[in-house]
N, C-alpha and C positions, 0 to 999 in steps of 0.2 A: 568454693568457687564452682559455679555447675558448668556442665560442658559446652554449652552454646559459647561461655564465654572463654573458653579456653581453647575452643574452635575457632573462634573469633580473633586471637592474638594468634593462633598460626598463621592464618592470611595473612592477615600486617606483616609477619615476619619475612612475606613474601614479597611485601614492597608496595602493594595494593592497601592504598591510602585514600583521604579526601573520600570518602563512603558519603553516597548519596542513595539513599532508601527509596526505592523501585514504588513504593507507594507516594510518596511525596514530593510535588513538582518544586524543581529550583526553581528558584525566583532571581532573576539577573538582566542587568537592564539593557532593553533594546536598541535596535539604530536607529536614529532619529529618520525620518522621512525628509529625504533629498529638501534642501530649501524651506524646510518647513509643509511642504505639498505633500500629503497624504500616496504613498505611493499606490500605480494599478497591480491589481495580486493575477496572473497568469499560470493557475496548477495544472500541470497536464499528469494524469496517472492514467497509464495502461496497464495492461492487463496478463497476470502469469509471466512476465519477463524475466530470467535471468540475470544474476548478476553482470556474466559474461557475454552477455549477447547483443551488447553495441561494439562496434571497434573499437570505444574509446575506453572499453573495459577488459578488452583483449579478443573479441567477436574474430574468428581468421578466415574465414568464408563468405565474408559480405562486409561491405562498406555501411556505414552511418553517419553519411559528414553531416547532412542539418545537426542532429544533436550531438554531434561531437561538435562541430562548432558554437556550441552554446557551451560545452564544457569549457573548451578554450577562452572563450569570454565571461566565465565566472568559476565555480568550485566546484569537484567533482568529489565525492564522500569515497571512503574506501570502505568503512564502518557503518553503513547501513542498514536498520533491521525495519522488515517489518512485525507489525504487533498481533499479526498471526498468518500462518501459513494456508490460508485462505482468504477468499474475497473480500466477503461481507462482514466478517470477524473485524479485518482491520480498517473498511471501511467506519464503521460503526466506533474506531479508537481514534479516526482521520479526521472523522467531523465535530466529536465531541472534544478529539482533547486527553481522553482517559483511558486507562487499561478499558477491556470490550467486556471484559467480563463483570464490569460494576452495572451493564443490563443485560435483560433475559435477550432481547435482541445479537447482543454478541456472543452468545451464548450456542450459534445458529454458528454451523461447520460447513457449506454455509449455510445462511436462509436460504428453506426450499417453500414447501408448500402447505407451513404453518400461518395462522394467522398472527405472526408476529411482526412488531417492529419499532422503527424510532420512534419511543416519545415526541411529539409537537411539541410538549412542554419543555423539552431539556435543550438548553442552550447550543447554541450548533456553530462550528465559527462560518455559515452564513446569515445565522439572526446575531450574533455579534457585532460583524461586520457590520450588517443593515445600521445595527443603529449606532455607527460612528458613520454614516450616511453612504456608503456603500452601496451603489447596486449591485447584485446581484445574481450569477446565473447558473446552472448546472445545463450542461453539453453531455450527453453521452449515459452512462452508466446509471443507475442506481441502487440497486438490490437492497434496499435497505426497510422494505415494506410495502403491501400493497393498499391502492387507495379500496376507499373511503378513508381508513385509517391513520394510514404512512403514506406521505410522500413528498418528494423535494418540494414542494412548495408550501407543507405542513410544517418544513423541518428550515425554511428560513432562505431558500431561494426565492426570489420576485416570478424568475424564469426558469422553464425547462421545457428544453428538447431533447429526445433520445429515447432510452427504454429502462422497462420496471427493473426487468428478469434482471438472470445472471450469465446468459451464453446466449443472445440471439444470434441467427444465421446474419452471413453478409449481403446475402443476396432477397433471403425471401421474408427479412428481420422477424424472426418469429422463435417463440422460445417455446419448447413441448407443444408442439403444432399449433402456436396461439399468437397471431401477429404482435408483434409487440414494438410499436413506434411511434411517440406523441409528440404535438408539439402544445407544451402546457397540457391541459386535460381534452385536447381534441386527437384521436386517430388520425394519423395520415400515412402515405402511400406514395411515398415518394421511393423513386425507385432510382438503383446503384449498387455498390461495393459502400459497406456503412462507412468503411474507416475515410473515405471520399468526402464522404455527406454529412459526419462529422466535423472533417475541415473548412466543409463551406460552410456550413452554420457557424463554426467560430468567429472563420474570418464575416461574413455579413453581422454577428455582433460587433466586433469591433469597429466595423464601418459606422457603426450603429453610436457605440459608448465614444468613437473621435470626435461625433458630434454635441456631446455633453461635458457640460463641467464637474464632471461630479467622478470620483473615484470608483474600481470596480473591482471586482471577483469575479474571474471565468474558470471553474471551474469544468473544465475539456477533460471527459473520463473516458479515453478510448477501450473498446473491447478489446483490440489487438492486441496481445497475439494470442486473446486465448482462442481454443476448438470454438468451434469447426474448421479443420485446416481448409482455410479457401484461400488464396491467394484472389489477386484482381480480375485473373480470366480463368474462373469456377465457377463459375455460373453452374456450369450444368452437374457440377458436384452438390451444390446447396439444391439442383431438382432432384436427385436420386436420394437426399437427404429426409427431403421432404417428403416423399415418395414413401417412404418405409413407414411411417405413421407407429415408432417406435421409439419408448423411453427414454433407451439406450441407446436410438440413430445419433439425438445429439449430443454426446460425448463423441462420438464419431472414434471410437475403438479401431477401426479398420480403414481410416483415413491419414490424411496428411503423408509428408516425407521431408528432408532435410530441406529440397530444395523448396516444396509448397514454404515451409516456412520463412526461410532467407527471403522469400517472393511478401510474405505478411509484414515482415519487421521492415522491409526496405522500403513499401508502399508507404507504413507507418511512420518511416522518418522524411519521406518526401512529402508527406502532406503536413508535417509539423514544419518543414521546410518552408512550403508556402504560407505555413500559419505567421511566423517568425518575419518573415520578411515584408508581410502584408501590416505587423506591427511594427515593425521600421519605418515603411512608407507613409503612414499615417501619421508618421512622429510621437506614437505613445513608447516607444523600447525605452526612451532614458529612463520613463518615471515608469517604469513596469518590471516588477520583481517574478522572473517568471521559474519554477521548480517543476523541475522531469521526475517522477520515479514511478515503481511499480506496489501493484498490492501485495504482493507477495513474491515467493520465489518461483523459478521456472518449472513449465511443465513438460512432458516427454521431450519433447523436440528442443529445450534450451539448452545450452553450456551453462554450467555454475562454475567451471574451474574458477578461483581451486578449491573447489568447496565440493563437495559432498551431501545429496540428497535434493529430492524435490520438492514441489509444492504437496503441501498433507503433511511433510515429516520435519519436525523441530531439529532436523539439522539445518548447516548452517546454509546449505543451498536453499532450503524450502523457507528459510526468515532472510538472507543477506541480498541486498536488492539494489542497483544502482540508484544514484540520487543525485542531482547537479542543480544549482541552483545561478542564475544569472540576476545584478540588481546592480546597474552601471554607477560606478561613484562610491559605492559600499561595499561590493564583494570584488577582492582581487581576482582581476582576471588571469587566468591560467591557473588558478591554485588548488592545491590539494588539500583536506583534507581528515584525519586519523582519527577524527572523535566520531565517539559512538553516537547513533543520533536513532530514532524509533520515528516510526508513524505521529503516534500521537502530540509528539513534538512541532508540526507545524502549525499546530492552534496558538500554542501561545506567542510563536515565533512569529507567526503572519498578522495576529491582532496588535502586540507592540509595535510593527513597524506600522498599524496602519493608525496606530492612536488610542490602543482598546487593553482591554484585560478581559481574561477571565471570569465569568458568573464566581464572586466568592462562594456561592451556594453550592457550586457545583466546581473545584478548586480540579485546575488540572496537572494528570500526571505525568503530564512531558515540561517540557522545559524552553525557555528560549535560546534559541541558536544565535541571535542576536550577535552577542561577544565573539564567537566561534566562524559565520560568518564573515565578519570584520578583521581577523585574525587565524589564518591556517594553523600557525603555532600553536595556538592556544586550545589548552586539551582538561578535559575531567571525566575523573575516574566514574561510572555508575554502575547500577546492578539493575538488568535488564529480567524477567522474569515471562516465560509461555507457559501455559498449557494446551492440550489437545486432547479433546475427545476421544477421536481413536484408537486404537492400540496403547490408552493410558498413556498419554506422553507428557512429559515435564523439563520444563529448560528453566535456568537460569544462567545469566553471566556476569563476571565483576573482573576488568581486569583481563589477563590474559586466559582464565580459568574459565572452565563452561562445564556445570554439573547436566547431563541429561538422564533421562528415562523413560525406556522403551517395555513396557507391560512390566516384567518384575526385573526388569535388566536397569543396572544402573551405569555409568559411566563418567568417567573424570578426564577433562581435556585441557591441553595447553595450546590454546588458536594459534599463538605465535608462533610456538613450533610446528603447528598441523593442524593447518587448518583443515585439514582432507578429514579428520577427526576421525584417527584409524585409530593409535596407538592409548588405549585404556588405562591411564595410569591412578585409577580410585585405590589398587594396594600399596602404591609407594607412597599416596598422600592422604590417608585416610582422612586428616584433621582437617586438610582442606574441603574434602567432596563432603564431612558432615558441617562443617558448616555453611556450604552453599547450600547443603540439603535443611538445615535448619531454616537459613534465611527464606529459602523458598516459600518453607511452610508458613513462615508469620506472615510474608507477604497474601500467601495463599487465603489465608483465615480472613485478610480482609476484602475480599473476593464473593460474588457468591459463588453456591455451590454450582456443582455440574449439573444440569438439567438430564438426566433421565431421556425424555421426552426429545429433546433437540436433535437437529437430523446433522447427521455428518457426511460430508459432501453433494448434501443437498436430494440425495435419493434412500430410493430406502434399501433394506438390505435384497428384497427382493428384484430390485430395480437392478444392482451388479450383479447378482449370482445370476442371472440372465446371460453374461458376459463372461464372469468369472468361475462361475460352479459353486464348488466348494470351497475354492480361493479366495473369496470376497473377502475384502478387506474388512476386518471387524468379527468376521464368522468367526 
C-alpha cells in the first residue's frame, strides 16, 4: 500500500467524507427560474474588502444597512473563499468558471504591464449568458487585458463602462498617470467620486433593461475600497496624488486612515442602496438574483476578524471574503449559510439558473450553489486548493483541515478550532498535513506551471524597493 493511500484513510478517519476533487466541477441540478421566466443576474463585486468590514459580518465602527439589508432578505455565506488573494487572479476564475491558473492570464499577481490577457476565445459566463439571450453589461472594473487584444467586450459583454487598469484614482480616474475611463471604446471625462458614477450608470441601465423584455447580466465591479484612500470629500488628496508623477504615489503608502476608510465602504453601501431600491421601483427585484462579494480579502485598513492575514497572503484573511446572495421566492430570506463556496462557483451557479451550461470544452471547476441556495442546511465536503507567487505560497483545504506554505515553512491547521491560524499542529498530525500535501500536488500537476516572467502585485521589484528598501517583498 503506498502512502498517499494510507494518508488518505487518516483523514477519513477524521470524519472528512463525500471528497470532491478540487480539479473537477460537481454537477448538481439548479433552481429553476421563478415561473419558468429566465431570472435578471445583479453581480456587484468590490474591491479588497474584508471579510469583517460590513456590520452584517461583525464591521463595529460603521454601519452598512443597504447591504446588510440584502443579507436579511436572502443568504449570507460564512465560508467564502476567494480563488486568489489578488485581483485579477480571481477575476480571471469569476468569469471563466475555473481555477486561474488553467491560463497564463491568471497567472498575473496581478496583471500589470504585460501584454497579457483573456482569450476572446474562451467561454466567459457573459458570452454564455449572451447566448441563452442575455443581455449584457460590465460597470466598473476590468483588469483583465488591454485592448486591441483583451477586452469586456472581446470577452462577451454587449457593454462597457468604467476602466481597463486595476486602481484608478476617484477623482482624476487615472491609473499610473494615464486617464483611464470609457464608455464602450470611447474616452470620456466625466467628472465625480467614481464609486457615485458607478451607481449612476447602473441605475440608467436598469432604467434602460425595465424597458425590455429580454433578461440580463449587470455586472457592477466597484473599485471600493481599494487605494487610493479617498473618501467622497478628497478631491484634493487625488490632486497631491496626481501631482507626484510617481509609480508608487498610487499605492498611496502614505495615505488613507480608519476613518478615510469607514468614509469609502459607507459611501459604497449608500450608493448600492440607491442601486437596490431603484431595482424595486422599476419592478425588476422579484425576478433579479442579485450577489455582494469581494475579489479577494482586505487590505491595510480592513478587519478580517477572526481571521488572520491579508490580501497577497494565503491565509485565511487574504482568501475569506463575504458573500450574500438575494433571489426572492428561492433563496430563504435571513438565512445562513456554512458551506464552502469559491469564486469560480458563480458560473455555473448563475448559468443553471438562467437556463445554460457550461462550454463541455471548457468544463468547469466550481460547482452549482443551486441546492445550497435553496437549502441553508444542506452542506458538502470539498477540497479548496491556492497558490501564490510570492514568498512560495501554497493552501489547500478539505474539511476542517488547512495545509499551508509559506517559502520552506510548512503548517497544519484546524479552522474550526482557529480560525486566527496560530496554533501549528503538522507534528501531532503528520498523516493528515502529508496528505493534504499530496493531494495539493496531484491537483497542482494539473495546473500550469508558474510563469517566471509574471509580475506579482502588479509592479516590479524595483517599483517597492522604492518604498520598501531592502524589505520588498519578494527581495
Amino acid at each position: 500500500m503506498n502512502s498517499a493511500s494510507v494518508s488518505r484513510r487518516a483523514i477519513l478517519k477524521t470524519g472528512l467524507s463525500s471528497v470532491v476533487f478540487c480539479a473537477a466541477a460537481a454537477s448538481v441540478a439548479g433552481l429553476p427560474a421563478r415561473g419558468g421566466k429566465r431570472p435578471n443576474i445583479l453581480f456587484i463585486l468590490v474591491d479588497d474588502m474584508g471579510y469583517a468590514d460590513l456590520s452584517c459580518y461583525g464591521r463595529p465602527d460603521y454601519e452598512t444597512p443597504a447591504i446588510d439589508g440584502l443579507a436579511r432578505q436572502g443568504m449570507r455565506f460564512t465560508q467564502a473563499y476567494a480563488n486568489s488573494a489578488v485581483c485579477s487572479a480571481t477575476r480571471t476564475a469569476l468569469i471563466t468558471g475555473r481555477y486561474q491558473y488553467r491560463l497564463p492570464v491568471g497567472l498575473e499577481e496581478p496583471l500589470g504591464d504585460r501584454d497579457v490577457g483573456l482569450p476572446p476565445e474562451h467561454p466567459t459566463l457573459p458570452s454564455l449568458l449572451r447566448k441563452q439571450g442575455y443581455d449584457t453589461m460590465l460597470i466598473g472594473k476590468w483588469h483583465l487585458g488591454r485592448l486591441p487584444k483583451y477586452g469586456p467586450q472581446q470577452s462577451g459583454y454587449d457593454h462597457f463602462w468604467g476602466f481597463r487598469g486595476g486602481g484608478v484614482d476617484y477623482f482624476t480616474h487615472k491609473y499610473k498617470g494615464v486617464h483611464d475611463l470609457w464608455d464602450d471604446g470611447r474616452e470620456i471625462d466625466d467628472k465625480g467620486y467614481l464609486t457615485d458614477l458607478l451607481a449612476d450608470r447602473a441605475i440608467h441601465v436598469l432604467e434602460d433593461q425595465a424597458r425590455k423584455d429580454r433578461p440580463f447580466l449587470l455586472s457592477l465591479h466597484f473599485n471600493a475600497p481599494h487605494w487610493p484612500w479617498e473618501g467622497p470629500g478628497d478631491e484634493a488628496e487625488a490632486r497631491r496624488l496626481d501631482a507626484r508623477k510617481s509609480p508608487t504615489a498610487i499605492m498611496h503608502y502614505d495615505g488613507g486612515s480608519m476613518k478615510t476608510y469607514a468614509e469609502m465602504v459607507t459611501r459604497l453601501d449608500r450608493q448600492i442602496g440607491r442601486i437596490l431600491a431603484r431595482l424595486d421601483e422599476l419592478g425588476l427585484a422579484d425576478d433579479t438574483i442579485v450577489v455582494f462579494t469581494s475579489d479577494n480579502g482586505g487590505e491595510r485598513f480592513s478587519n478580517t476578524w477572526p481571521f488572520n492575514g491579508r490580501k497577497t497572503e494565503l491565509l485565511e484573511g487574504g482568501l475569506r471574503i463575504p458573500a450574500i446572495v438575494r433571489w426572492p421566492g428561492h433563496v430563504p430570506p435571513g438565512s445562513l449559510s456554512e458551506q464552502p463556496i469559491m469564486s469560480m462557483d458563480w458560473l455555473p451557479t448563475l448559468l443553471a439558473a438562467g437556463g445554460g451550461a457550461p462550454d463541455p470544452a471548457y468544463p468547469s471547476d466550481g460547482m452549482d450553489l443551486g441546492p445550497f441556495l435553496a437549502d441553508p442546511a444542506a452542506g458538502e465536503e470539498r477540497l479548496f486548493c491556492w497558490r501564490y507567487k510570492n514568498f512560495d505560497q501554497q493552501a489547500c483545504r478539505r474539511g476542517k483541515w488547512k495545509y499551508l506554505k509559506i517559502l520552506e515553512n510548512d503548517f497544519l491547521f484546524d479552522l474550526d478550532a482557529d480560525p486566527m491560524e496560530r496554533g501549528n499542529l503538522k507534528d501531532r498530525h503528520p498523516d493528515i498535513i502529508a496528505a493534504l500535501k499530496a493531494e495539493y500536488e496531484a491537483w497542482n500537476a494539473t495546473m500550469l506551471p508558474l510563469d517566471p516572467q509574471s509580475g506579482s502585485h502588479g509592479f516590479t521589484g524595483a517599483d517597492l524597493a522604492d518604498h520598501y528598501g531592502a524589505r520588498a517583498p519578494g527581495k
